[in-house]
C-alpha positions as CSV (number, residue, x, y, z in Angstrom):
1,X,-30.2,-23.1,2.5
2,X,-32.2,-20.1,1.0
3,X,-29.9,-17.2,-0.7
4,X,-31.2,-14.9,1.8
5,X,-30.2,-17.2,4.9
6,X,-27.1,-18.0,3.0
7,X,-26.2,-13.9,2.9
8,X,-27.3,-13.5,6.2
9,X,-24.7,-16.1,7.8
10,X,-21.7,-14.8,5.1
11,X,-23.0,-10.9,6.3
12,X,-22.3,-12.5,10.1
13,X,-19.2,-14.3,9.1
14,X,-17.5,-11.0,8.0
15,X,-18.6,-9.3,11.2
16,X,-16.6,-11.8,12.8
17,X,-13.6,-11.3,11.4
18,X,-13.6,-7.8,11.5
19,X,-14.9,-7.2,15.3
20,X,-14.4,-9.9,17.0
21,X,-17.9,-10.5,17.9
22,X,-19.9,-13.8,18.5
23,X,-21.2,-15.1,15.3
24,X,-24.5,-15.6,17.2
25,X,-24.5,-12.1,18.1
26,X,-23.6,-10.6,14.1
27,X,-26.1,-13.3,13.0
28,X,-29.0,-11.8,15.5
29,X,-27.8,-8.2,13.9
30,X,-28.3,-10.2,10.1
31,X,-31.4,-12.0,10.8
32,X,-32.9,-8.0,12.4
33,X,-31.6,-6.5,9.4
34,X,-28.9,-4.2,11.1
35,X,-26.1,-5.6,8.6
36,X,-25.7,-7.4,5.5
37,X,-23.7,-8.5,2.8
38,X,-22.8,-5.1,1.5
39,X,-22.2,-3.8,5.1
40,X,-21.5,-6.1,7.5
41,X,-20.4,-3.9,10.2
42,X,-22.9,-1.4,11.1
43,X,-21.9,2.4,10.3
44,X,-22.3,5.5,13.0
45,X,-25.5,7.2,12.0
46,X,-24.7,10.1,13.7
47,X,-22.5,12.7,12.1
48,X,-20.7,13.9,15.8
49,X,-20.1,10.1,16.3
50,X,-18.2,9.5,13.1
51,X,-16.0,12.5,13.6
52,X,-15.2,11.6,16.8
53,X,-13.9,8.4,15.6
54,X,-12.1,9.8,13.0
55,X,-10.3,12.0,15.2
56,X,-9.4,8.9,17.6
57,X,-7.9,7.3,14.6
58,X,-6.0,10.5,13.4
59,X,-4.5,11.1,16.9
60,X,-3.6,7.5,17.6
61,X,-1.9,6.6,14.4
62,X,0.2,9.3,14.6
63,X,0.6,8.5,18.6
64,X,1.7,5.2,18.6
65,X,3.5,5.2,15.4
66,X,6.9,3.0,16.0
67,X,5.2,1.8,19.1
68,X,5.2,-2.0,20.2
69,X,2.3,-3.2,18.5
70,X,1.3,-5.8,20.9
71,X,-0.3,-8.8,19.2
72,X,-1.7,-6.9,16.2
73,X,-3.6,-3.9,17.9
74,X,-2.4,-1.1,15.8
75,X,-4.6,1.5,17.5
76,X,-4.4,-0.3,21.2
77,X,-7.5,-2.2,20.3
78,X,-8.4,-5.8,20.3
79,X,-12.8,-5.8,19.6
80,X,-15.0,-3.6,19.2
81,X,-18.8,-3.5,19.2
82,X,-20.2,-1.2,16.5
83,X,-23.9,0.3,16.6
84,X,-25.6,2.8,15.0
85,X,-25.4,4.8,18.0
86,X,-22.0,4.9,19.9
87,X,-19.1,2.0,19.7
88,X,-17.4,-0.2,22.6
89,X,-13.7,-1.2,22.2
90,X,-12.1,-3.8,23.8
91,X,-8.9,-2.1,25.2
92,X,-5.6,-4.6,24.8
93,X,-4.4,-5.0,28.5
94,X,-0.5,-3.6,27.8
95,X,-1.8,-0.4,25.4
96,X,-4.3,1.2,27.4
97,X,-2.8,3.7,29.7
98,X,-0.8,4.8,26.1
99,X,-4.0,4.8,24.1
100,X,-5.7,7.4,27.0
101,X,-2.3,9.3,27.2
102,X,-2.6,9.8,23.3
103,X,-5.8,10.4,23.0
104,X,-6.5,12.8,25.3
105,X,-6.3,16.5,24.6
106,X,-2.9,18.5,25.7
107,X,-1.3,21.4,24.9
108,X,3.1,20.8,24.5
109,X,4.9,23.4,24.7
110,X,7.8,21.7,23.1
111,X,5.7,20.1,20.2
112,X,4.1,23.9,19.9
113,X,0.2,22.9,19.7
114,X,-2.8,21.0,20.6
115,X,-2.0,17.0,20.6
116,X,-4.8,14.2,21.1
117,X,-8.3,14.9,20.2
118,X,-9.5,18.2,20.8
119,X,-12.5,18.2,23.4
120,X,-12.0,14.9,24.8
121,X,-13.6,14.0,28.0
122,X,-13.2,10.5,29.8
123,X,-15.9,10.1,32.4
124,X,-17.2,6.9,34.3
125,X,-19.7,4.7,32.8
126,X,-20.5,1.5,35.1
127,X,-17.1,-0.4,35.9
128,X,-16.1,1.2,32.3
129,X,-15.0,4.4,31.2
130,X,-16.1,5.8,28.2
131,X,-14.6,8.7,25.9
132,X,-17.2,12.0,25.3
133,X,-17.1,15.6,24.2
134,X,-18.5,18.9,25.9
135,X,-22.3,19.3,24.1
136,X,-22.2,16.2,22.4
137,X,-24.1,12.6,22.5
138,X,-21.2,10.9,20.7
139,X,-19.3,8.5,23.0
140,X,-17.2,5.8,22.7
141,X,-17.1,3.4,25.6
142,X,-13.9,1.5,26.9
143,X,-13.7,-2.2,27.6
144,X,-10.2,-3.6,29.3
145,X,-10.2,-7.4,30.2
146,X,-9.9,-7.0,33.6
147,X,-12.6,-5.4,35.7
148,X,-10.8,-3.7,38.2
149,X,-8.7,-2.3,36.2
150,X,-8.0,1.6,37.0
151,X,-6.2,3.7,33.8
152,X,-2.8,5.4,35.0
153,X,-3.8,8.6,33.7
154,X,-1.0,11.4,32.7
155,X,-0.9,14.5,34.7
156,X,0.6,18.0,34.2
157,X,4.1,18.4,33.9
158,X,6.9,18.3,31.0
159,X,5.8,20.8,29.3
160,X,2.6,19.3,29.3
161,X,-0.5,20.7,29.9
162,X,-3.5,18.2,30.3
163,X,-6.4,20.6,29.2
164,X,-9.0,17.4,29.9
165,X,-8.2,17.9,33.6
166,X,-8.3,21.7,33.7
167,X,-11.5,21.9,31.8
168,X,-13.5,18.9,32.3
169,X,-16.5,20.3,31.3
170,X,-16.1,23.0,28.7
171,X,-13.7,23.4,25.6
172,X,-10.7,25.0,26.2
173,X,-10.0,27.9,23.5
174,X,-7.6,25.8,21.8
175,X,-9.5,22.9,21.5
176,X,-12.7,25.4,20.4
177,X,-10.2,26.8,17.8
178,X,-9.8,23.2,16.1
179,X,-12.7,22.2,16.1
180,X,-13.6,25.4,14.5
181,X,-10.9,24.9,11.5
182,X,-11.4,21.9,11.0
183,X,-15.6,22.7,10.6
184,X,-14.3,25.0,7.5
185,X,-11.8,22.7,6.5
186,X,-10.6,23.7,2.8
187,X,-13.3,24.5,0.7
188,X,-13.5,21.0,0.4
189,X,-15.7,19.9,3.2
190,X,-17.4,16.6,1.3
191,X,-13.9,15.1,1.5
192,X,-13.3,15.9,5.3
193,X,-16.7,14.0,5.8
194,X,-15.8,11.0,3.8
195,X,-12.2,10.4,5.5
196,X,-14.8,10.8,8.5
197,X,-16.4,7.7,7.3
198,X,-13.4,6.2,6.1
199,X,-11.6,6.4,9.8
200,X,-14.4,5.4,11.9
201,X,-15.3,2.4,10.0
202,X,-11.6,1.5,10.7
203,X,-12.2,2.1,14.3
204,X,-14.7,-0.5,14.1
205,X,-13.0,-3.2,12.3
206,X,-9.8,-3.9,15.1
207,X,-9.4,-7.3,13.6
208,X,-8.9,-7.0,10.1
209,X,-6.1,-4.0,11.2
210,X,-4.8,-6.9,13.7
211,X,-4.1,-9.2,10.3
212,X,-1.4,-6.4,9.5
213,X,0.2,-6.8,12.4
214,X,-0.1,-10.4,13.1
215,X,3.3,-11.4,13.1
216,X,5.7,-9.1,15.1
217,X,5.7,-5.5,15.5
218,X,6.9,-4.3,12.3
219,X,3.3,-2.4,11.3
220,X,2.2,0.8,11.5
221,X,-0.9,3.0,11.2
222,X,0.0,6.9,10.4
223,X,-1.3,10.0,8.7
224,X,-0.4,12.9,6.2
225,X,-1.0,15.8,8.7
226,X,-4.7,13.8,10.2
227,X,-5.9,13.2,6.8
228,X,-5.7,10.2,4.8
229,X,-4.5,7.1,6.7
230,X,-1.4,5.2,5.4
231,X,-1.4,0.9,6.6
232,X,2.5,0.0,6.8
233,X,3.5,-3.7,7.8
234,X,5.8,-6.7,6.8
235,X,5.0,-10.3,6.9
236,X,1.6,-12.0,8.0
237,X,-1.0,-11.1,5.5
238,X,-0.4,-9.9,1.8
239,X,-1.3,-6.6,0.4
240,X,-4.1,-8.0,-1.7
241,X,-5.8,-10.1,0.9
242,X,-5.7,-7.5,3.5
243,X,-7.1,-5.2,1.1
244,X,-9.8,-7.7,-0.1
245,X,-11.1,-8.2,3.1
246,X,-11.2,-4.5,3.8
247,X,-13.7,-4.3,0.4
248,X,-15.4,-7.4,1.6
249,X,-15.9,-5.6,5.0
250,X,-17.8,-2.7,3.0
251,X,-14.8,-0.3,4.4
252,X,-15.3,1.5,1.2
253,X,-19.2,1.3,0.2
254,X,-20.1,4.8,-0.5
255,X,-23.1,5.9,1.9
256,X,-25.7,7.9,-0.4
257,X,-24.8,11.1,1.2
258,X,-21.3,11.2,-0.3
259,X,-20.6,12.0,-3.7
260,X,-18.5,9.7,-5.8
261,X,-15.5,11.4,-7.3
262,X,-13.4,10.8,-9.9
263,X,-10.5,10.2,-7.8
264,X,-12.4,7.2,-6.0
265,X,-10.5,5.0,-8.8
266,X,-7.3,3.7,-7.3
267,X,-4.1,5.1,-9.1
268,X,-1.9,2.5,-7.5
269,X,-2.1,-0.7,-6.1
270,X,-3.5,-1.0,-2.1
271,X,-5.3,2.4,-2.1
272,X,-8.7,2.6,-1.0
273,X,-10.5,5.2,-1.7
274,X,-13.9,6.7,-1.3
275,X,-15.6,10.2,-1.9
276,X,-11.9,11.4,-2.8
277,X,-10.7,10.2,0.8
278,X,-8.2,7.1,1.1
279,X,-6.8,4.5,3.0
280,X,-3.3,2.8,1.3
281,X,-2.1,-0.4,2.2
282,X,1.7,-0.8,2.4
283,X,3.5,-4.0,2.8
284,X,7.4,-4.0,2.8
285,X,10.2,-5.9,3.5
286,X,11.0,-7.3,6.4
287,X,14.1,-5.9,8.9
288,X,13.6,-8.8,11.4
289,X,16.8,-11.0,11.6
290,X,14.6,-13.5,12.7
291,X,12.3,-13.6,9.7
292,X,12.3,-15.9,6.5
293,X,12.7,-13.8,3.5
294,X,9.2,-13.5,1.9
295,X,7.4,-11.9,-1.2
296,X,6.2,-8.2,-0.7
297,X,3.0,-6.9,-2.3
């Protein structure tokens, strides 16, 4: 086998593990030149895409923090197919109506703000639904294993205020106020845009967050006010190996466009980091009476 057949199938292998996918299908993306070695899961080319991914991520770790974590799927996915262009997720049968209750934008009168992602719009797309924004071509389509399947949507009411439903096709003030801070983020802006890379290649690697949560429902995914994303588990998979096969995914090759900083050197063990954004891996003991007592990381 020639080196460059021999990269394509490892490029395909990784794809694999971290999507889901048919190896036939991430070897026809090899063999076309759409991944390889270095980045076996193809990126969102499109600015407006990656942002929207990133703030899927930021509103569902927070969201479903504590939640059951049913068989791994620590943001309520189980696949996904990533392209340069827009993403599909697999949906995981018992998290869906949560995932769309989290993600979609409300004000709470209780909680005092704007919760979910800000401009969120679910419309029809076939037998599937698929997740969109007011002005935008960024989309990310929704998969659930069975095809008649109908999301149980929330509705006003608790102090609730469902702004998806009352504006369906234009941005309510709040969620135009958001978007608006979070466009002049900081004086910092290079950062915002690499935990915008960092968070939507997460999106698109389900199964290699799955690993974390392999064993019971001891894991988390969370964030430090929707910026850098914190990986908490027990058991299944180490510390190192999860974090090796986030490297070997090419979670943290730095795309041209973003500079490297000097803070992209780890300080501590199970921190990722890229373009001074991060991703930290935390493995900890295990509470489970039912669990043997094994090494943490």
């Amino acid at each position: 086998m020639s080196r460059r057949t021999d990269n394509r199938h490892r490029a395909a292998t990784i794809c694999r593990a971290a999507t889901g996918l048919a190896h036939r299908t991430c070897l026809g993306w090899a063999e076309a030149g759409l991944i390889d070695h270095r980045q076996p899961v193809p990126d969102a080319e499109d600015e407006a895409q990656r942002v929207l991914e990133s703030l899927m991520v930021a509103a569902l770790a927070d969201g479903l923090r504590e939640s059951d974590h049913r068989d791994g799927a620590l943001l309520g996915f189980t696949c996904a197919r990533p392209a340069r262009t827009g993403l599909t997720l697999g949906l995981h049968p018992a998290m869906a109506d949560r995932v769309l209750a989290t993600v979609l934008p409300r004000i709470d009168e209780y909680y005092g703000g704007l919760c979910g992602v800000p401009g969120l719009r679910m419309v029809p797309a076939g037998r599937s639904w698929a997740l969109t924004q007011p002005g935008s071509q960024a989309a990310v389509r929704l998969l659930h294993p069975d095809p008649d399947w109908r999301p149980v949507l929330p509705e006003h009411g608790d102090g609730l205020t469902q702004l998806w439903r009352r504006n369906r096709h234009r941005l309510h003030p709040a969620e135009a106020a958001e978007l608006g801070r979070r466009a002049d983020a900081g004086g910092d802006p290079g950062s915002v845009s690499a935990q915008d890379w960092l968070n939507s290649r997460l999106l698109r690697r389900p199964r290699l967050l799955g690993a974390a949560g392999a064993a019971h429902g001891s894991a988390n995914v969370y964030t430090h006010g929707g910026g850098d994303v914190v990986v908490e588990w027990c058991c299944a998979v180490e510390r190192d190996e999860l974090e090796r096969r986030l490297r070997r995914s090419g979670l943290a090759q730095r795309p041209g466009r973003i500079a490297e900083r000097l803070r992209d050197q780890p300080w501590f063990p199970g921190e990722i980091a890229m373009g001074g954004a991060f991703v930290t891996l935390r493995r900890g003991l295990c509470s489970a009476s039912d669990a043997a007592p094994r090494r943490t990381s």
